[in-house]
C-alpha positions in Angstrom: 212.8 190.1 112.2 215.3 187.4 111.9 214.7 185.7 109.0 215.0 187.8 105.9 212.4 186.7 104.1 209.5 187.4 106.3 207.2 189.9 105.5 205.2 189.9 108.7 206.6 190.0 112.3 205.9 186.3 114.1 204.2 188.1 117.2 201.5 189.8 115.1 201.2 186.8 113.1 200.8 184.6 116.8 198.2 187.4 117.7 195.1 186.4 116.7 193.3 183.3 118.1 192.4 182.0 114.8 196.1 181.5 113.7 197.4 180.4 116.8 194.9 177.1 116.4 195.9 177.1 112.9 199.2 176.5 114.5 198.4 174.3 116.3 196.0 172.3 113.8 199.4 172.0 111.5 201.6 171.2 114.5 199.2 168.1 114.6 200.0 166.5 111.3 202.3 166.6 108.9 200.3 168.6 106.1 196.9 169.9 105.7 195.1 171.4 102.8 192.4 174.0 103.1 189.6 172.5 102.6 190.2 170.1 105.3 191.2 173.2 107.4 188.2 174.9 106.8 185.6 172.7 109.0 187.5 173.2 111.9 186.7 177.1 111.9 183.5 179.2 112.0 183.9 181.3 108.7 184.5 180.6 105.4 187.6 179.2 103.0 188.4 182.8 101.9 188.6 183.5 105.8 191.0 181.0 106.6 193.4 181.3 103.2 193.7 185.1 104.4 194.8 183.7 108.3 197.4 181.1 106.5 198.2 184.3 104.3 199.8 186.3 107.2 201.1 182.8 108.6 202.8 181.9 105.4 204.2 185.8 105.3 205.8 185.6 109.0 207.6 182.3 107.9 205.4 179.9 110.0 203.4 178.3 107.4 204.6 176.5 104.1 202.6 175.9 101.4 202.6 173.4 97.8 200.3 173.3 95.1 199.1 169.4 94.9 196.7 168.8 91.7 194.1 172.2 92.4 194.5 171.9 96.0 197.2 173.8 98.6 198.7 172.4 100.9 200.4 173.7 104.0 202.7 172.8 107.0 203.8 174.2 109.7 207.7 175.8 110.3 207.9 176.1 114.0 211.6 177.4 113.2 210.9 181.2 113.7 208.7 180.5 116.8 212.0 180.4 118.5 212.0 184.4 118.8 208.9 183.5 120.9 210.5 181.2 122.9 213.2 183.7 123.7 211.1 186.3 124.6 209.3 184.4 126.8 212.2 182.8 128.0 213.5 186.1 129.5 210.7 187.1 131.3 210.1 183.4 132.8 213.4 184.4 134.1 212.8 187.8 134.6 209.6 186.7 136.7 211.6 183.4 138.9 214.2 186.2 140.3 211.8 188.5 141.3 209.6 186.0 143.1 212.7 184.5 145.0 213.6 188.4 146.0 210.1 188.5 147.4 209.7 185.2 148.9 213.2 186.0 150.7 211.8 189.6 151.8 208.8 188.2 153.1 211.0 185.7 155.3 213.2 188.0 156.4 210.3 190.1 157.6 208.7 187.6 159.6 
């Protein structure tokens, strides 16, 4: 993990369907609370909090207490080990179709 105060790794935080649209709900606005949150899923509040839980403990989700409500935002900031990763497979995967496009040309 690259940022010492995470708790949970970002890939098994990403992992789950439910949290990646959670992600992507957050990416959409500036700041949410839960109970606007809520609607947009099929299960319950206590579902959800647990789903920004293991969001808030990889470092992707920030929260702040307004009045009785949370609040949370999105820090894209550690999906940049994702990007990497995928980065070097993108890669990883160009080469090795320009090997075998040039194979396939040289056999013909």
């Amino acid at each position: 993990m690259s940022h010492s105060n995470q708790l949970r790794d970002v890939f098994d935080a990403i992992a789950d369907p439910t949290r990646r649209r959670l992600i992507r709900l957050l990416a959409e606005t500036e700041e949410l609370p839960l109970y606007e949150l809520t609607p947009q899923f099929e299960m319950g509040r206590t579902a959800v909090s647990k789903h920004l839980t293991v969001l808030k403990e990889a470092g992707l989700v920030y929260d702040r207490k307004v009045g009785r409500e949370t609040r949370y935002r999105l820090n894209a900031a550690p999906l940049s080990e994702v990007q990497d990763w995928v980065a070097f497979y993108n890669k990883f995967w160009s080469t090795n179709m320009l090997r075998l496009n040039q194979l396939l040309e040289d056999e013909q």
